[in-house]
N, CA, C and O atoms as a GROMACS GRO file, in nm:
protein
  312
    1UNK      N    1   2.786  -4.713   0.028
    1UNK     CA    2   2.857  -4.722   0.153
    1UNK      C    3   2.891  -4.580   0.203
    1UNK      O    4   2.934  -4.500   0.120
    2UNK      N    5   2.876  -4.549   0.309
    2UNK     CA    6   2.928  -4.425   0.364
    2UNK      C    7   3.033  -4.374   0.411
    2UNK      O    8   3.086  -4.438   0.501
    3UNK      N    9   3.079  -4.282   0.381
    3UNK     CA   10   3.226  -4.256   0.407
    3UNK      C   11   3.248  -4.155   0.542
    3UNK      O   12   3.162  -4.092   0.604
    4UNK      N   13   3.357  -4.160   0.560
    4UNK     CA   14   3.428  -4.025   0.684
    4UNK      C   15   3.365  -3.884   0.659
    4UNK      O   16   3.401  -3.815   0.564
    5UNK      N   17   3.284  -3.851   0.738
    5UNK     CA   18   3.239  -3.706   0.740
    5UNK      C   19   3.076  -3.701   0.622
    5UNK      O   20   3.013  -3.597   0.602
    6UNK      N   21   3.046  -3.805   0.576
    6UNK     CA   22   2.907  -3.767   0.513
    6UNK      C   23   2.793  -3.738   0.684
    6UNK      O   24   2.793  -3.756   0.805
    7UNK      N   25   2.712  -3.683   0.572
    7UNK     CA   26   2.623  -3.649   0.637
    7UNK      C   27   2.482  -3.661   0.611
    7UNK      O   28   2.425  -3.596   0.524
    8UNK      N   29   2.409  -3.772   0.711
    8UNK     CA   30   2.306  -3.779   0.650
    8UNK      C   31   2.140  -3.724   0.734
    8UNK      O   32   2.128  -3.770   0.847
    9UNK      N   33   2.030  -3.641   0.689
    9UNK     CA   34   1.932  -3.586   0.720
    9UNK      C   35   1.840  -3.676   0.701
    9UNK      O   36   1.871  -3.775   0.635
   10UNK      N   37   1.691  -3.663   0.757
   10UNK     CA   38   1.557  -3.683   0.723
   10UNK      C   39   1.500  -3.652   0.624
   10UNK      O   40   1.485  -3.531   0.614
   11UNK      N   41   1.459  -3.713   0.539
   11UNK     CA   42   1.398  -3.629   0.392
   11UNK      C   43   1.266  -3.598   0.425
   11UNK      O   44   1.215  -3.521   0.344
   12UNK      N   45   1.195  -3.632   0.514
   12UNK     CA   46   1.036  -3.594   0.524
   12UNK      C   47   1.102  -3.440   0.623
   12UNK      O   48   1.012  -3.358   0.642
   13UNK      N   49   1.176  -3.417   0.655
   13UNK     CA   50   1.177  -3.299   0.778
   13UNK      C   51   1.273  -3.172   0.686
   13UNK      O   52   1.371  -3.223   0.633
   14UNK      N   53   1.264  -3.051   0.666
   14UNK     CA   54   1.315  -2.946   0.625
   14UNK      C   55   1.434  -2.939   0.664
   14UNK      O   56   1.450  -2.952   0.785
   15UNK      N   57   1.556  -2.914   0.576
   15UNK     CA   58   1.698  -2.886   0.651
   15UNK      C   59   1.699  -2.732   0.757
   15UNK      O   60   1.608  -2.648   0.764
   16UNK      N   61   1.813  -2.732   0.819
   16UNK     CA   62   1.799  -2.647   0.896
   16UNK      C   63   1.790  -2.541   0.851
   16UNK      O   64   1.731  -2.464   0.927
   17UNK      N   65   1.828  -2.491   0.740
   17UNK     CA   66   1.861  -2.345   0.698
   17UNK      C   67   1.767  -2.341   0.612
   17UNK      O   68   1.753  -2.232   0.556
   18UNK      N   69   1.711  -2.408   0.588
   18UNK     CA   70   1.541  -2.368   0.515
   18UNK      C   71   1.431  -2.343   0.624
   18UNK      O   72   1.342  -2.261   0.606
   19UNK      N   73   1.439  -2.405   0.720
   19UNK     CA   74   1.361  -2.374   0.826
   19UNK      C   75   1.368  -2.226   0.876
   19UNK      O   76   1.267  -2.157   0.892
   20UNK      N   77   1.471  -2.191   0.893
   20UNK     CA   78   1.545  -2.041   0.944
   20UNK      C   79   1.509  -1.982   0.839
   20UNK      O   80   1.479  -1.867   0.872
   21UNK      N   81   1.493  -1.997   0.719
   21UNK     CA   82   1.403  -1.898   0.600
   21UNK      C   83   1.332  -1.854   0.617
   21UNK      O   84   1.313  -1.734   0.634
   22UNK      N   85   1.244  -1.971   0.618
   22UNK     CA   86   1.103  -1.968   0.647
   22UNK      C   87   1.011  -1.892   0.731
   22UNK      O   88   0.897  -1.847   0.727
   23UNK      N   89   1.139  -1.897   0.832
   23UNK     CA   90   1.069  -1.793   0.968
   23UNK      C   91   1.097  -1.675   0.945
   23UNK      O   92   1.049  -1.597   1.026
   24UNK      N   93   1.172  -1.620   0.844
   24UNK     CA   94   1.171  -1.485   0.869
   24UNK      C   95   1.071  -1.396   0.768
   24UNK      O   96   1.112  -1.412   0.653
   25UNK      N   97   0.963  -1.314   0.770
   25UNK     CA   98   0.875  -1.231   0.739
   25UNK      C   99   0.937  -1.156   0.643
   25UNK      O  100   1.029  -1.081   0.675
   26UNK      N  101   0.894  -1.165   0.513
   26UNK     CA  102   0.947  -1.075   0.372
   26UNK      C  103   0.807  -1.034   0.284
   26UNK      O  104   0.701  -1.096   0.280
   27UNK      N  105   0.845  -0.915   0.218
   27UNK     CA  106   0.807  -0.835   0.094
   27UNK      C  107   0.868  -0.879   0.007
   27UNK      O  108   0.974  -0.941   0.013
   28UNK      N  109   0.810  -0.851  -0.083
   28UNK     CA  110   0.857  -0.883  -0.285
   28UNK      C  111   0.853  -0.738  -0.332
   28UNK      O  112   0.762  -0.657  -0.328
   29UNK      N  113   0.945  -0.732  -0.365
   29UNK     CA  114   0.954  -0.549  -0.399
   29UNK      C  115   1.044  -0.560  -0.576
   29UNK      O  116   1.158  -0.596  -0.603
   30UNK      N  117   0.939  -0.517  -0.661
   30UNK     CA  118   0.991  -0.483  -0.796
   30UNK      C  119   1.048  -0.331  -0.788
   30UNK      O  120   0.997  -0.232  -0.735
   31UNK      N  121   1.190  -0.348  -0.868
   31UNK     CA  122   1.201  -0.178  -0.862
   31UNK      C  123   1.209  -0.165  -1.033
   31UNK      O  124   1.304  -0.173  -1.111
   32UNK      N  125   1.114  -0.150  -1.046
   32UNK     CA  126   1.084  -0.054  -1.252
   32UNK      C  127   1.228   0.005  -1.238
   32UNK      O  128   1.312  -0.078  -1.273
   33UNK      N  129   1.266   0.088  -1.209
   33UNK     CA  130   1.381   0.172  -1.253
   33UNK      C  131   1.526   0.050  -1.303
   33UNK      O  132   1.589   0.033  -1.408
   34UNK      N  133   1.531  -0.002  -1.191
   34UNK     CA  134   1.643  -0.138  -1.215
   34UNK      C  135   1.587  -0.246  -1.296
   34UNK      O  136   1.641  -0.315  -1.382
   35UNK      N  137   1.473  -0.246  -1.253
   35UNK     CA  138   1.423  -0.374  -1.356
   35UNK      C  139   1.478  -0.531  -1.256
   35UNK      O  140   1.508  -0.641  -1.302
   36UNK      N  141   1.476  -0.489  -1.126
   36UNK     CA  142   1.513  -0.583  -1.068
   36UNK      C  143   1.431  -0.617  -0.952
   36UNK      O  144   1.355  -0.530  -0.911
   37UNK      N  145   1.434  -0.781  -0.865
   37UNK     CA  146   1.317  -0.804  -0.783
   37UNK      C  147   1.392  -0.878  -0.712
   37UNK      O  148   1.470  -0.968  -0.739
   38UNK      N  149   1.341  -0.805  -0.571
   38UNK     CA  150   1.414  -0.778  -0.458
   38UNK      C  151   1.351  -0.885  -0.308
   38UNK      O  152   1.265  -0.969  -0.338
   39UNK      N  153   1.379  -0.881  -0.212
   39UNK     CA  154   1.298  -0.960  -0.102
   39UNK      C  155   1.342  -0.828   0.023
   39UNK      O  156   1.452  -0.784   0.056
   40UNK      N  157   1.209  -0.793   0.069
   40UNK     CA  158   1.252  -0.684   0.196
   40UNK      C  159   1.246  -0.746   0.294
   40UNK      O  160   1.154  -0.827   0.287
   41UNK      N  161   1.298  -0.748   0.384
   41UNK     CA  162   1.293  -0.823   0.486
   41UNK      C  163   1.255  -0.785   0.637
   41UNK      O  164   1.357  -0.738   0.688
   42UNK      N  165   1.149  -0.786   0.730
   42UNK     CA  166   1.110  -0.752   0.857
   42UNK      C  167   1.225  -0.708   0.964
   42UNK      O  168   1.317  -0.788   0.980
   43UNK      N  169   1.227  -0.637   1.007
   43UNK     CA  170   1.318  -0.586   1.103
   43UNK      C  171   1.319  -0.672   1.205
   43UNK      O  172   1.226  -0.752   1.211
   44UNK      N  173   1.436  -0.675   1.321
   44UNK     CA  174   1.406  -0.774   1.409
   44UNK      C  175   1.345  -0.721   1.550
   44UNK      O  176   1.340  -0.785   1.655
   45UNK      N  177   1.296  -0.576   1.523
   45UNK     CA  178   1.204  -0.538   1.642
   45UNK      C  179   1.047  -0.540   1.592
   45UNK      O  180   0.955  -0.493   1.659
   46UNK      N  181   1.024  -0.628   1.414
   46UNK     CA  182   0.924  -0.638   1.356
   46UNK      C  183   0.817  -0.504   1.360
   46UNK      O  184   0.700  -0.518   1.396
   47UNK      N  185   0.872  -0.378   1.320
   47UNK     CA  186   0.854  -0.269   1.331
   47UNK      C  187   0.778  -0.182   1.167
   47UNK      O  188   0.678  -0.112   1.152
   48UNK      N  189   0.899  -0.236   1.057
   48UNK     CA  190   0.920  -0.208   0.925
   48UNK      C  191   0.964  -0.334   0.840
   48UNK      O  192   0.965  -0.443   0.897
   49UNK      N  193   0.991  -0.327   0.735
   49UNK     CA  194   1.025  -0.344   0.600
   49UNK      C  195   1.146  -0.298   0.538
   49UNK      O  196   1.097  -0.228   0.449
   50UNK      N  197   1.243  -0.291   0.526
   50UNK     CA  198   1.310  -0.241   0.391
   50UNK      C  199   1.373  -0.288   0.320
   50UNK      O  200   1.385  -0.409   0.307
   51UNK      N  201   1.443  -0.184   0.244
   51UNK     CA  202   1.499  -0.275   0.046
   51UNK      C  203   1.546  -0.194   0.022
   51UNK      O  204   1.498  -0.092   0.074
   52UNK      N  205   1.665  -0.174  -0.066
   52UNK     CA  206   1.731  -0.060  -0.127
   52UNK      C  207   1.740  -0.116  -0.240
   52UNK      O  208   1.773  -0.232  -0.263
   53UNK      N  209   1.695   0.009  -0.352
   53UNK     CA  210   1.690   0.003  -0.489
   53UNK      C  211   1.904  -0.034  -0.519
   53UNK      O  212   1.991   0.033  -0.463
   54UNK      N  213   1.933  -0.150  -0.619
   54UNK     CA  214   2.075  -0.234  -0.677
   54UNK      C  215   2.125  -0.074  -0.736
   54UNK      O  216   2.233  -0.019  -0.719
   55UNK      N  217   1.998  -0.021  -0.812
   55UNK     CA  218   2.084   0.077  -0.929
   55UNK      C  219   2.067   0.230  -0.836
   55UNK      O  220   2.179   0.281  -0.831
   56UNK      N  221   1.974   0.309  -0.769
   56UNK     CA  222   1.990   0.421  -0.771
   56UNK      C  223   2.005   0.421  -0.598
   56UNK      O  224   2.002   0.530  -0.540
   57UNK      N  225   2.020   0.294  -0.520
   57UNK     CA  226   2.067   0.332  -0.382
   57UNK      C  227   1.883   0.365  -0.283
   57UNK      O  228   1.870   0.346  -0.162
   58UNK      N  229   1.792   0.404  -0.356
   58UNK     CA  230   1.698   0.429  -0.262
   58UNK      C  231   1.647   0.340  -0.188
   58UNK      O  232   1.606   0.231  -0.226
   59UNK      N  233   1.644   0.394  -0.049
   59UNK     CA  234   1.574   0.303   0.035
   59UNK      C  235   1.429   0.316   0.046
   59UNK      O  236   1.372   0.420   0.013
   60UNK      N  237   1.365   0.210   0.094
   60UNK     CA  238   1.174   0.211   0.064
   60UNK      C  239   1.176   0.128   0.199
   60UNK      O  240   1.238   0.023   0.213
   61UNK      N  241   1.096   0.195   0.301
   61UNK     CA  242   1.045   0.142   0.412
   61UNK      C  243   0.905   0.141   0.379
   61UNK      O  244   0.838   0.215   0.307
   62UNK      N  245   0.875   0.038   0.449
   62UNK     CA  246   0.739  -0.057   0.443
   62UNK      C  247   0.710  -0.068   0.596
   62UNK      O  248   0.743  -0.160   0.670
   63UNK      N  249   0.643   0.040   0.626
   63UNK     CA  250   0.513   0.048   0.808
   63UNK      C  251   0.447  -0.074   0.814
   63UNK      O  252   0.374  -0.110   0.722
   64UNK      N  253   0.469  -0.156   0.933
   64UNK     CA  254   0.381  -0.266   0.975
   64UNK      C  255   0.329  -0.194   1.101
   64UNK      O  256   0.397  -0.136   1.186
   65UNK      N  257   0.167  -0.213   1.096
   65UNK     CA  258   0.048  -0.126   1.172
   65UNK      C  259  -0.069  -0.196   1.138
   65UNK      O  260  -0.108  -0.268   1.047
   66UNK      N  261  -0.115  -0.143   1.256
   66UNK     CA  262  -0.246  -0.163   1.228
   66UNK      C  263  -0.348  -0.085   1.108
   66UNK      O  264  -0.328   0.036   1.095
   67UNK      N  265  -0.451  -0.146   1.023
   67UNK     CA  266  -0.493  -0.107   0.954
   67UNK      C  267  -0.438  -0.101   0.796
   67UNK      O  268  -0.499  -0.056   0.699
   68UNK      N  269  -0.273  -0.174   0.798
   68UNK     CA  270  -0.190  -0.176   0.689
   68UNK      C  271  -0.265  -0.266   0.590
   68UNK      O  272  -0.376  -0.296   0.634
   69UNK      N  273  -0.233  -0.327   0.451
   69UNK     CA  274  -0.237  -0.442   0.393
   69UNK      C  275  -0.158  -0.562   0.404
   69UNK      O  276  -0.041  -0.571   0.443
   70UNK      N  277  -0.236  -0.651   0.363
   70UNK     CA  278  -0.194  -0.765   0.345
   70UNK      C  279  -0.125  -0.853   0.234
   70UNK      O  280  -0.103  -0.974   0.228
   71UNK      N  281  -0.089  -0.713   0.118
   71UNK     CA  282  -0.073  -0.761   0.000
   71UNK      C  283   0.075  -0.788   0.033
   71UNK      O  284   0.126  -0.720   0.122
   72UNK      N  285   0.140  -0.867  -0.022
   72UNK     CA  286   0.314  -0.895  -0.026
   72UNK      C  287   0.367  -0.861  -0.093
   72UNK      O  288   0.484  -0.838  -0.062
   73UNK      N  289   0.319  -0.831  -0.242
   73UNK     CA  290   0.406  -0.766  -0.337
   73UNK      C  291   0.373  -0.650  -0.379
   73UNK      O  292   0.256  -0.610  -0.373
   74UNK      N  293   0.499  -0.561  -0.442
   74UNK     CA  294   0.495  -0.411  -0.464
   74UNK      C  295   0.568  -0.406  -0.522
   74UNK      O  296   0.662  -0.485  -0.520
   75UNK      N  297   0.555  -0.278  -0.622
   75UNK     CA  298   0.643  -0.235  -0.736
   75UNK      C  299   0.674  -0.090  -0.713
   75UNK      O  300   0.585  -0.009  -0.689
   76UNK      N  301   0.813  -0.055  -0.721
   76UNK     CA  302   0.865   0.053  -0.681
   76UNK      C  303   0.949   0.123  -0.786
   76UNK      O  304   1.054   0.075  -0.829
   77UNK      N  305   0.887   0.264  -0.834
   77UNK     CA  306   0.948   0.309  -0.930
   77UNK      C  307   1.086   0.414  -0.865
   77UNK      O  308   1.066   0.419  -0.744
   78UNK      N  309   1.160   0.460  -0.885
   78UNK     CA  310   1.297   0.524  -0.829
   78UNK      C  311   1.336   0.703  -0.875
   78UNK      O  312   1.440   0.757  -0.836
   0.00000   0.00000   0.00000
């Protein structure tokens, strides 16, 4: 039975905030130095990339251009 304030969705259709994930354009960025793995995320003038290394603060921009790759993941030493 359903109560005051449930809430119920479509199970064949994506919730909203997975949808809004989805759309946004990311890198997989390992940083060796931290030993940690990161998600960079597209700028919203879809220009670059970036990520800042948890342990030593560095930032790593990632150029979106023509002639770039297509690979998604990268490992970044510090």
């Amino acid at each position: 039975m359903a109560r005051e304030g449930d809430r119920f969705e479509r199970s064949d259709a994506p919730a909203a905030d997975e949808t809004a994930r989805e759309a946004r354009a990311w890198l997989g960025v390992r940083f060796t130095c931290a030993g940690a793995y990161l998600r960079a995320f597209k700028s919203a003038d879809g220009t670059e990339y970036r990520v800042t290394c948890p342990r030593c603060a560095k930032c790593v921009r990632f150029a979106v251009g023509e002639g770039g790759t297509d690979q998604r993941f990268f490992e970044v030493s510090c």
